[in-house]
C-alpha positions as CSV (number, residue, x, y, z in Angstrom):
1,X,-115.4,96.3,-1.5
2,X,-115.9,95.9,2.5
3,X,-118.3,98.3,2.0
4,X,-120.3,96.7,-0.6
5,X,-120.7,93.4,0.9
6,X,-121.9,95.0,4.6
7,X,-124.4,97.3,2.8
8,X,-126.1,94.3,1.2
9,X,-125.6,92.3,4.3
10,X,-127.2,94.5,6.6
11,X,-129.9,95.2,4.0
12,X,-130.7,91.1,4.5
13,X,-130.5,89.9,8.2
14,X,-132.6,90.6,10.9
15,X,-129.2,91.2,13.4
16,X,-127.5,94.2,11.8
17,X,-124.8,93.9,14.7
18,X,-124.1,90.4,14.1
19,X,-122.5,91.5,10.6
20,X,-118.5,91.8,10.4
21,X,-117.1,91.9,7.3
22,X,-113.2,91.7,7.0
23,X,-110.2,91.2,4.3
24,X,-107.3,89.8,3.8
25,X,-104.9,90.5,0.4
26,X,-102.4,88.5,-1.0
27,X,-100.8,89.9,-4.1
28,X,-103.3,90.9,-6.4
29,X,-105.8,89.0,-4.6
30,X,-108.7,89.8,-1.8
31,X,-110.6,87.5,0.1
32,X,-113.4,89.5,1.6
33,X,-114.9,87.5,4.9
34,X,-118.4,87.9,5.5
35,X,-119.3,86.7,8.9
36,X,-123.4,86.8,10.2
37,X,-125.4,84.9,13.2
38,X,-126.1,81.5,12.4
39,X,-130.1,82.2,12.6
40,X,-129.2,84.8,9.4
41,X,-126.9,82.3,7.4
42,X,-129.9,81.1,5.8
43,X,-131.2,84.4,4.6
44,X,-127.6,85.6,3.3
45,X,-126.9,82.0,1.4
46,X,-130.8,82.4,-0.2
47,X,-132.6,79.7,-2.0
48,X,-130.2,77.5,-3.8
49,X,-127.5,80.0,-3.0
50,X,-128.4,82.9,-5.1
51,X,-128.0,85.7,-3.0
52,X,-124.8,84.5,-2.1
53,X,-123.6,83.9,-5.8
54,X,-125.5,87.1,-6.2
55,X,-123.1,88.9,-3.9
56,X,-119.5,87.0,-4.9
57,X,-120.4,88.0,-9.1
58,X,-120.6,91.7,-7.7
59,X,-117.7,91.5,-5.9
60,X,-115.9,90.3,-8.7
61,X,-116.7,93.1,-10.5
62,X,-115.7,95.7,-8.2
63,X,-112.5,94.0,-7.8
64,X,-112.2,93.8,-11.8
65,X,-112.9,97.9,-11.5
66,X,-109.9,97.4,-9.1
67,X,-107.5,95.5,-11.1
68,X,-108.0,92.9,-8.3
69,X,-109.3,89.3,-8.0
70,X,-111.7,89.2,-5.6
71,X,-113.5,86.4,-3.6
72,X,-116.1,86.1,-0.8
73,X,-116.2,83.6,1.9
74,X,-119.3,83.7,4.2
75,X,-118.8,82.3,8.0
């Protein structure tokens, strides 16, 4: 799911190396951490967030491929 979320990450900002993108589980749960430069936070949240909701509803899918429930937090 890491994997995922830097793909389309890096496919959006203008600092490729600024992107980290880490996890954490808890039980059945994974919180993926997406963390970008401030000047790209504005390109990854999108107009009226849709790129961002964009990327949390695919990787709730992924993680429903998983048998996991998956969120995204963007730093």
């Amino acid at each position: 799911m890491n994997d995922l979320i830097e793909y389309i990450a890096n496919w959006i900002v203008d600092d490729g190396d600024a992107v980290r993108v880490s996890d954490q589980q808890r039980g059945g749960r994974v919180t993926v951490r997406l963390e970008v430069d401030e000047s790209d936070m504005g390109r990854i949240i999108g107009r009226e967030g849709r790129l961002a909701g964009a990327m949390r509803t695919l990787l709730s899918i992924s993680g429903e491929i998983r048998d996991q429930r998956a969120s995204l937090e963007i730093r």
